[in-house]
Every structure is written in structure tokens, then in C-alpha cells.
Rosetta silent file (secondary structure, phi, psi, omega in degrees, C-alpha in Angstrom):
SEQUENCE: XXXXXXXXXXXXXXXXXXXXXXXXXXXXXXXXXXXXXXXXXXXXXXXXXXXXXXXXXXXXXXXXXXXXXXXXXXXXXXXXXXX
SCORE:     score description
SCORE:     0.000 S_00000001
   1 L     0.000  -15.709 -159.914   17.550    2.485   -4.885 S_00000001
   2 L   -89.558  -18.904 -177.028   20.909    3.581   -3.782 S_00000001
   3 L   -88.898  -29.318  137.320   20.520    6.730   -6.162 S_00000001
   4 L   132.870   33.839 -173.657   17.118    7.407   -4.088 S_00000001
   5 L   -98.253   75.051 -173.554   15.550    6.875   -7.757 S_00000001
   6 L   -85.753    2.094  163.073   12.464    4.715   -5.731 S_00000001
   7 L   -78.872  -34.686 -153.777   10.098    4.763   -9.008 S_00000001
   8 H   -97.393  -50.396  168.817   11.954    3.254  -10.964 S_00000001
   9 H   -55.296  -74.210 -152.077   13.291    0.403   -7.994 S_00000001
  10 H   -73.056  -23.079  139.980    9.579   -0.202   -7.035 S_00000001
  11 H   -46.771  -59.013  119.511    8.442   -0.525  -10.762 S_00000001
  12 H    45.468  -93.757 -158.338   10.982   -3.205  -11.293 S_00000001
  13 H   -60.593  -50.694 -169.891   10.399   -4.976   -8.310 S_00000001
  14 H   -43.369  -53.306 -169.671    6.341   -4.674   -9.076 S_00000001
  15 H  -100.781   36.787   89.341    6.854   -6.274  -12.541 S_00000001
  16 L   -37.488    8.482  174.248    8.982   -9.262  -11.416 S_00000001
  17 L    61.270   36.392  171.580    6.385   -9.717   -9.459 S_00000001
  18 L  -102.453   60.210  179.035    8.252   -9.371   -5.996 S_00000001
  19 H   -62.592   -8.638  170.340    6.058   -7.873   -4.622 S_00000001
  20 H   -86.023  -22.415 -162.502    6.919   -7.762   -0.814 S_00000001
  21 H   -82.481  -12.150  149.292   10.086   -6.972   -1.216 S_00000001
  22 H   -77.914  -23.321  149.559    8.611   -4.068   -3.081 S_00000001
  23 H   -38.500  -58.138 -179.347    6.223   -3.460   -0.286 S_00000001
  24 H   -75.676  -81.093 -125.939    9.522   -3.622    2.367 S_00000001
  25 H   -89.392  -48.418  178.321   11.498   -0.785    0.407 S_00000001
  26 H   -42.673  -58.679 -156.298    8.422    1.128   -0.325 S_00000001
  27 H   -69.849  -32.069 -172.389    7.583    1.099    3.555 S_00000001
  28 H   -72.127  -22.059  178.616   11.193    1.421    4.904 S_00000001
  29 L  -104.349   18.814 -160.844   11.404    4.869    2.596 S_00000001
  30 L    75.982   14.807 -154.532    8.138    6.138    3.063 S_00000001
  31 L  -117.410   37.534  159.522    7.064    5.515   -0.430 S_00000001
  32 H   -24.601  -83.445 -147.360    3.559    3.452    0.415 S_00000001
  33 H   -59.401  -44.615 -175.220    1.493    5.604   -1.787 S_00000001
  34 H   -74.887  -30.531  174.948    3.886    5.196   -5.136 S_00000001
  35 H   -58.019  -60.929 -177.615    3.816    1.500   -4.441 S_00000001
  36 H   -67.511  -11.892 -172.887   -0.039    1.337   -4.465 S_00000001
  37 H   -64.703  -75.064 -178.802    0.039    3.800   -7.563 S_00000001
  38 H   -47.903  -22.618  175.734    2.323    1.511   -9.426 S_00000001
  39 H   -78.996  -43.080  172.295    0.464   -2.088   -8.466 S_00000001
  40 H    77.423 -132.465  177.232   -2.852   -0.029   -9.907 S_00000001
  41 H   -69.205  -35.626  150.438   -5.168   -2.313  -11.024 S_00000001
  42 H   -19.034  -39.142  173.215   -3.239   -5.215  -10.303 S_00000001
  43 L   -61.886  134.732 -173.166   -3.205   -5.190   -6.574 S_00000001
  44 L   -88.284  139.056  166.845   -4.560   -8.268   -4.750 S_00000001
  45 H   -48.352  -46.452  162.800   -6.971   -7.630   -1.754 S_00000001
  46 H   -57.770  -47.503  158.617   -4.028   -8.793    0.379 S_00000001
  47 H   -40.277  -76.225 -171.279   -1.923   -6.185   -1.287 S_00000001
  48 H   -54.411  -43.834 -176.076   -4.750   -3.606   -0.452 S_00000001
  49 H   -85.229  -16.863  169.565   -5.422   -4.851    3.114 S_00000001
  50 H   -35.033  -63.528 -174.326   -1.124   -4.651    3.387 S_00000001
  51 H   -65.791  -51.264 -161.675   -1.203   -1.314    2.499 S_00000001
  52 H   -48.475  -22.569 -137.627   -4.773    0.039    4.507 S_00000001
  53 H  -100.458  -24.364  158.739   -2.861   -1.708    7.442 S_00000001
  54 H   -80.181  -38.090  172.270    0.455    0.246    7.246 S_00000001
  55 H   -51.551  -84.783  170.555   -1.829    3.447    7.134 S_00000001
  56 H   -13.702  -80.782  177.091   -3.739    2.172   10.003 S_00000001
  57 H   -53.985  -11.473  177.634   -0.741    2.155   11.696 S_00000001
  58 H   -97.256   -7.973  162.892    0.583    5.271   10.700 S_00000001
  59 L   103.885  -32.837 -167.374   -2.647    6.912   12.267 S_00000001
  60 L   -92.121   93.803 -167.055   -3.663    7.793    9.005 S_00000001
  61 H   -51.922  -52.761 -144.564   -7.683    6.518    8.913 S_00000001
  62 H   -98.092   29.352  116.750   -8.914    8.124    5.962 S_00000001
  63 H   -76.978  -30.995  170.557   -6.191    6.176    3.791 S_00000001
  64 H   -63.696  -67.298 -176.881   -6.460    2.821    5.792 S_00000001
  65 H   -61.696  -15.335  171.164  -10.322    3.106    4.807 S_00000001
  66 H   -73.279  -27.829  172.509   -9.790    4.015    1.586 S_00000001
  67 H  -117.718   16.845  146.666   -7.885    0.622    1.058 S_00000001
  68 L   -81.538  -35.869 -162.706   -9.908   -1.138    3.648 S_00000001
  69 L   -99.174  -46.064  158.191  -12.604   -0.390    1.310 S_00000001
  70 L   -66.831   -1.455  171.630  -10.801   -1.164   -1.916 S_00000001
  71 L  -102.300    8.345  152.678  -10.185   -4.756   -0.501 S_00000001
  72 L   112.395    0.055  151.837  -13.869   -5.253    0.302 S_00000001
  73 L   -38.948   72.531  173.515  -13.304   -4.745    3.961 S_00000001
  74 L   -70.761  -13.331 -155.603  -16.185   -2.986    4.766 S_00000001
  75 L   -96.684  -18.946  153.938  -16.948   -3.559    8.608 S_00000001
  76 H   -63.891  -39.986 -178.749  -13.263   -1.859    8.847 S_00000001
  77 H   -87.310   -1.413 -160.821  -14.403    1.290    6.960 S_00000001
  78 H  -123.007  -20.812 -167.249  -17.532    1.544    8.760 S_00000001
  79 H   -87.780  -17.323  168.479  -15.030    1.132   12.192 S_00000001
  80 L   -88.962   -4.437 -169.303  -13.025    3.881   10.662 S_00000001
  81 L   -68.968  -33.118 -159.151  -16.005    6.147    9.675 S_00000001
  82 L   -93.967   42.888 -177.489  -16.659    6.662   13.932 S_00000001
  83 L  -129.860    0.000    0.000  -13.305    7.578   14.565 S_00000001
């Protein structure tokens, strides 16, 4: 991480399975998006509402619903459709 090499750091951390603390580095550098890339198929609906929920907070709706939606949280995606 200290070489700003954050693919290689949050693949790692994904397969030890640590995942928050791959979550917390991802979030603290911006790097959300390669962290869900790298969990893939793998990601747990709490992984998925984690992520929708840092989007959500970052303002950005039509990625919060997109992973609002991949965790079955529909009545979220339908609250982000009228926005």
C-alpha cells in the first residue's frame, strides 16, 4: 500500500479473507469500485449493501442502486429510481 500499488494490497487482503480491513483501505483511498471488482462473485449481500451505502453517501445514486439491487434491496432501488 505504501507504494500506492492498491490492487495488489486489496487482492491480498480479499483472499485472506479480511475483508473490512480491505473495505477500510479501499474507502480511505478512494478505491471502492476495485474492491467490489476484486470480491466479484464472492461478495456477501452485506458486502454489497457496505459498498451501495458508501455510494449513497458519496451522492452517487445510480451506483448505491446498482448494489442496493445486487444485494436484493429492492425497496432502496425503487427509493433511488425517484430521485
Amino acid at each position: 500500500m505504501d507504494l500506492g500499488d492498491y490492487t495488489t494490497a486489496l487482492e491480498y487482503l480479499v483472499m485472506s479473507k479480511n475483508y473490512e480491513t480491505a473495505f477500510e483501505v479501499a474507502r480511505q483511498n478512494g478505491q471502492i469500485q476495485l474492491f467490489a471488482d476484486i470480491l466479484g462473485n464472492q461478495a456477501t449481500p452485506d458486502d454489497l449493501v457496505k459498498i451501495a451505502s458508501h455510494y449513497e453517501h458519496e451522492r452517487n445514486f445510480l451506483l448505491a442502486g446498482k448494489y442496493y439491487a445486487l444485494a436484493g434491496q429492492n425497496d432502496k432501488v425503487i427509493e433511488f429510481a425517484r430521485i
